[in-house]
C-alpha positions as CSV (number, residue, x, y, z in Angstrom):
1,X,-93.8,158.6,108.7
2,X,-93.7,160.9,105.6
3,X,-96.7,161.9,104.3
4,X,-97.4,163.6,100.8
5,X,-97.1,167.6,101.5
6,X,-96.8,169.7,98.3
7,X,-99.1,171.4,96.5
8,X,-99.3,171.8,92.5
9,X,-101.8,174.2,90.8
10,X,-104.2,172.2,89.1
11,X,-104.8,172.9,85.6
12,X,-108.1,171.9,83.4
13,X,-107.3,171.6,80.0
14,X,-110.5,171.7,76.7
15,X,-110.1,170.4,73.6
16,X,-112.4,169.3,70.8
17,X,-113.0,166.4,69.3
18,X,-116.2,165.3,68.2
19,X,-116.0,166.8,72.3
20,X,-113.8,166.0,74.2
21,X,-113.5,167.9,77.8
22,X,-110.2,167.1,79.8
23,X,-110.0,167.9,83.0
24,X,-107.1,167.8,85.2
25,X,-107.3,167.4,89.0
26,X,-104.0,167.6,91.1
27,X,-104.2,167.2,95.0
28,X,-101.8,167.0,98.0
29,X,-102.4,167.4,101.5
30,X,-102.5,171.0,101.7
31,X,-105.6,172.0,99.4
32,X,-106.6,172.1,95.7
33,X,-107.4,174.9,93.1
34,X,-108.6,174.5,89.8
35,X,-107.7,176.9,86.5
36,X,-108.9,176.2,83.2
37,X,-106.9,176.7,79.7
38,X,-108.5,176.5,76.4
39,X,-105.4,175.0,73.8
40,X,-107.2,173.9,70.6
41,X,-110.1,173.9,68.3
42,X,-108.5,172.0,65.6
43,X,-111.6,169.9,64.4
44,X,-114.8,172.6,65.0
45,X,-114.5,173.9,61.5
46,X,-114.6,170.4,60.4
47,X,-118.1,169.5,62.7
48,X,-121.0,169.7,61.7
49,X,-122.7,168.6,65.4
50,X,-123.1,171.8,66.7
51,X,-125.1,171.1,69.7
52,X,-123.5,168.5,71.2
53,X,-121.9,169.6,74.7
54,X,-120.7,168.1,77.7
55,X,-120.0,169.1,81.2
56,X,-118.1,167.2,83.9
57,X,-119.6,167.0,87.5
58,X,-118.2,166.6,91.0
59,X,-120.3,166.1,93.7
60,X,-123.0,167.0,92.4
61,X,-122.0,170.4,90.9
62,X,-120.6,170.8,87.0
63,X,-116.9,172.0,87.8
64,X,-116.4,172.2,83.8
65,X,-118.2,172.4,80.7
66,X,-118.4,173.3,77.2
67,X,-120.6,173.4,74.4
68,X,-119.6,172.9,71.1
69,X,-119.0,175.7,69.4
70,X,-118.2,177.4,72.1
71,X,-115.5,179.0,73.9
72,X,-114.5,181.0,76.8
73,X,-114.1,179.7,80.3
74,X,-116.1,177.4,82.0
75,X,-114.6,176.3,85.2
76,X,-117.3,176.4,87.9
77,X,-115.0,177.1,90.7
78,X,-112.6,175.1,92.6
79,X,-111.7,170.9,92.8
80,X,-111.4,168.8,95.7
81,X,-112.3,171.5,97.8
82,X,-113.8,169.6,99.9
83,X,-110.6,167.6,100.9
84,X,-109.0,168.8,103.4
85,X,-105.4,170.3,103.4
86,X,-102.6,170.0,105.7
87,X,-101.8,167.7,108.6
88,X,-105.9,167.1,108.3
89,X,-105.5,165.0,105.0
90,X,-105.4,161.0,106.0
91,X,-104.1,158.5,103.8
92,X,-106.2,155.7,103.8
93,X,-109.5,157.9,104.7
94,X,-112.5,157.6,102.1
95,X,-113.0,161.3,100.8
96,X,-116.5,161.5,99.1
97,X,-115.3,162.2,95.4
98,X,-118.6,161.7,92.9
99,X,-117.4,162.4,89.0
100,X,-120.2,162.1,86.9
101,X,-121.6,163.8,83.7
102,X,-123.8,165.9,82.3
103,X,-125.2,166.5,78.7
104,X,-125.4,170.5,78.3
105,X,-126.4,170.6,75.1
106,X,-129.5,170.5,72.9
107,X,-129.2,167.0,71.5
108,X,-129.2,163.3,72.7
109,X,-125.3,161.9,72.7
110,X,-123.9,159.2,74.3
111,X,-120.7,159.6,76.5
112,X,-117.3,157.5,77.1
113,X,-115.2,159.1,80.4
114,X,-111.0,158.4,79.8
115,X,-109.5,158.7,83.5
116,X,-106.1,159.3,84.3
117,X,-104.2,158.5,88.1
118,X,-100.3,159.3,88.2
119,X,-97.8,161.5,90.4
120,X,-95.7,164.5,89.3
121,X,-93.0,166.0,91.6
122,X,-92.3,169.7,93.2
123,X,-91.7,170.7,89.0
124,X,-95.1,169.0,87.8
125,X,-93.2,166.5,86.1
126,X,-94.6,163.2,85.7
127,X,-93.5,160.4,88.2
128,X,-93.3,157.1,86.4
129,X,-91.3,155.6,89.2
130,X,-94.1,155.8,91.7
131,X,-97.4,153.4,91.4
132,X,-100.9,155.1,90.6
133,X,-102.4,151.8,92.3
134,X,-101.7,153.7,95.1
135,X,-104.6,156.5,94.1
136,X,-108.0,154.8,95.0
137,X,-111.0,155.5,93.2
138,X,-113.8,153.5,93.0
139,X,-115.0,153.2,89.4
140,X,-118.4,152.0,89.4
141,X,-119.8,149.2,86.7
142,X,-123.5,148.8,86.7
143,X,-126.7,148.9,84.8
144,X,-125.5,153.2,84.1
145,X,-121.7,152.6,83.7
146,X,-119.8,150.0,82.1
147,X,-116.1,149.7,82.6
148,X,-114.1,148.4,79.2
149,X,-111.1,148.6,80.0
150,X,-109.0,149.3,83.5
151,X,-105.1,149.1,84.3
152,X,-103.3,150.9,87.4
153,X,-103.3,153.8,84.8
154,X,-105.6,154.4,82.9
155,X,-109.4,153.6,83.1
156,X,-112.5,153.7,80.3
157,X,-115.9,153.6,80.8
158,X,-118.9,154.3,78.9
159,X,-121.9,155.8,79.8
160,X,-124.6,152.5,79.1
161,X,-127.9,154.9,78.0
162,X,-128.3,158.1,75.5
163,X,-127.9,160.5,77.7
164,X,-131.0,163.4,77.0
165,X,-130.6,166.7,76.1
166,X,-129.9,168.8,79.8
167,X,-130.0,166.0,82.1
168,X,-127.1,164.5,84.0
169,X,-125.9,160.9,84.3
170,X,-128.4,158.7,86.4
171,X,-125.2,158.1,89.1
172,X,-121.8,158.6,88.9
173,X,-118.8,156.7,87.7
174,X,-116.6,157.0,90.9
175,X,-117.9,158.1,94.8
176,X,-114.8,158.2,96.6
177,X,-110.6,159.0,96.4
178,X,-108.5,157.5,98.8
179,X,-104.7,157.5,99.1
180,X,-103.0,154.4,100.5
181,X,-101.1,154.5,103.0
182,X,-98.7,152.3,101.8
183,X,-96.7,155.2,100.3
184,X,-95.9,155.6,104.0
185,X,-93.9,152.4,103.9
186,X,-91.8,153.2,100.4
187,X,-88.3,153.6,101.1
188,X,-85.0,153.5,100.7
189,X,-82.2,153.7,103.5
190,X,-78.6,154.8,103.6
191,X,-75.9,154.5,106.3
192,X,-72.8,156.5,106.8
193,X,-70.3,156.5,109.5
194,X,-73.1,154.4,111.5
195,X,-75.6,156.6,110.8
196,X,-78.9,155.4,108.8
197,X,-80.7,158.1,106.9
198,X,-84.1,156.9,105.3
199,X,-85.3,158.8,102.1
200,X,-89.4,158.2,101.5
201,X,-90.1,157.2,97.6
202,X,-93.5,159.8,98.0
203,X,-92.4,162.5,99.8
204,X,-92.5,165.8,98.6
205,X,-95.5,164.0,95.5
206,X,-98.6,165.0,94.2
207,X,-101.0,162.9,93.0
208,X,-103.2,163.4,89.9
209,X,-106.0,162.6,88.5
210,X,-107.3,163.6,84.8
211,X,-110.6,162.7,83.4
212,X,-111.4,163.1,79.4
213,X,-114.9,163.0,78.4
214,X,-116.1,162.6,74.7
215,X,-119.1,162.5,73.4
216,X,-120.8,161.4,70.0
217,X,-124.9,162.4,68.8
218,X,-127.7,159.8,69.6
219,X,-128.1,159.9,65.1
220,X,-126.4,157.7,63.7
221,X,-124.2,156.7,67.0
222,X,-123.4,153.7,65.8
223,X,-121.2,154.7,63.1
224,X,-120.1,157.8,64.8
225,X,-118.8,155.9,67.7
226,X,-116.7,153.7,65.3
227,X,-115.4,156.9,63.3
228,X,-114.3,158.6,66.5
229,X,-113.4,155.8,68.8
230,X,-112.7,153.0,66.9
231,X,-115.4,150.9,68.8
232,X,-118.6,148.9,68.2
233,X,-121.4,150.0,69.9
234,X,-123.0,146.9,70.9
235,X,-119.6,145.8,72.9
236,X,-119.3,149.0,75.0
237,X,-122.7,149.1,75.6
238,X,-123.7,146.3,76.6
């Protein structure tokens, strides 16, 4: 059977909007390491929220943050780590993977987390052809997370409390990845001169998974939520 075997460099990627951190975590079975890139500060003249700043959190540890106002790099060290590479990576095995949040800034703010699952080939290019179904996470909905909207795409959730000034979520909003094996079984076959040559739909692809977090003040949330999400608070939080 073939088995996912390349390796792409993972790339975080920080922008700001009221704050928005993006971070971008790309995995095969032969390890993961994370770099991160700063590209725009297009709306932090225009802000006025200072101290509003979030951090994103993998098991248990803040792999990337930033504080508005801020720059420089962040990135805690690497993603995913703690899958193993190689002929030691399983489809189909539960890999502990806990993405949470935390507020690192000086203010109350309530949080929505955008996640991202696709594939990309050797190039990095995006795969469209092949299904992000097949990229398991567990996205939790409970009394701390709330999930609004979900396809084989693209996921949102919001954070359900304000989340305080310095502390992190009260649990996180996925515990474990898992790659079906069922890419195992996608294929296509060709035969020439009696021969039959099979060609596997996954071989060769890295999966990916990108989370954006945003984050709007506890004042006035209401309306800020609205402005910068297009949302009413009482539907995403409920």
């Amino acid at each position: 059977m073939s088995k996912i075997r390349k390796l792409l460099t993972p790339r975080v990627t920080m922008g700001l909007f009221i704050l928005a951190l993006i971070l971008l975590l790309m995995s095969s079975v032969s390890g993961t390491r994370a770099a991160l890139t700063y590209v725009s500060d297009d709306y932090t003249t225009a802000m006025q929220t200072q101290n509003i700043g979030v951090a994103l959190v993998e098991n248990g540890e803040i792999r990337s943050q930033e504080t508005m106002g801020s720059r420089g790099d962040n990135d805690q060290g690497p993603l995913l780590g703690h899958i193993p590479g190689g002929k030691d990576f399983h489809p189909n095995q539960e890999y502990p993977e806990a993405l949470s949040v935390q507020n690192v800034g000086t203010i109350g703010q309530y949080v929505r987390v955008t996640v991202y699952r696709y594939w990309v080939d050797d190039a990095g290019n995006k795969r469209t052809d092949l299904n992000p179904a097949f990229i398991g996470l567990d996205f939790q909905e409970n009394d701390d997370w709330h999930v609004e909207s979900q396809t084989t795409e693209r996921t949102v959730l919001y954070y359900k409390h304000v989340l305080p000034a310095g502390a992190p979520a009260n649990s996180p909003f996925t515990t474990t990845l898992v790659v079906d094996d069922e890419i195992n079984n996608v294929y296509s076959s060709t035969e020439e001169n009696g021969r039959i040559t099979y060609t596997y739909d996954y071989d060769g692809a890295s999966f990916c998974v990108e989370a954006v977090v945003d984050a709007v003040q506890e004042h006035n949330a209401e309306a800020a939520m609205k402005s910068a999400w297009g949302v009413d608070m009482n539907d995403v939080l409920a």
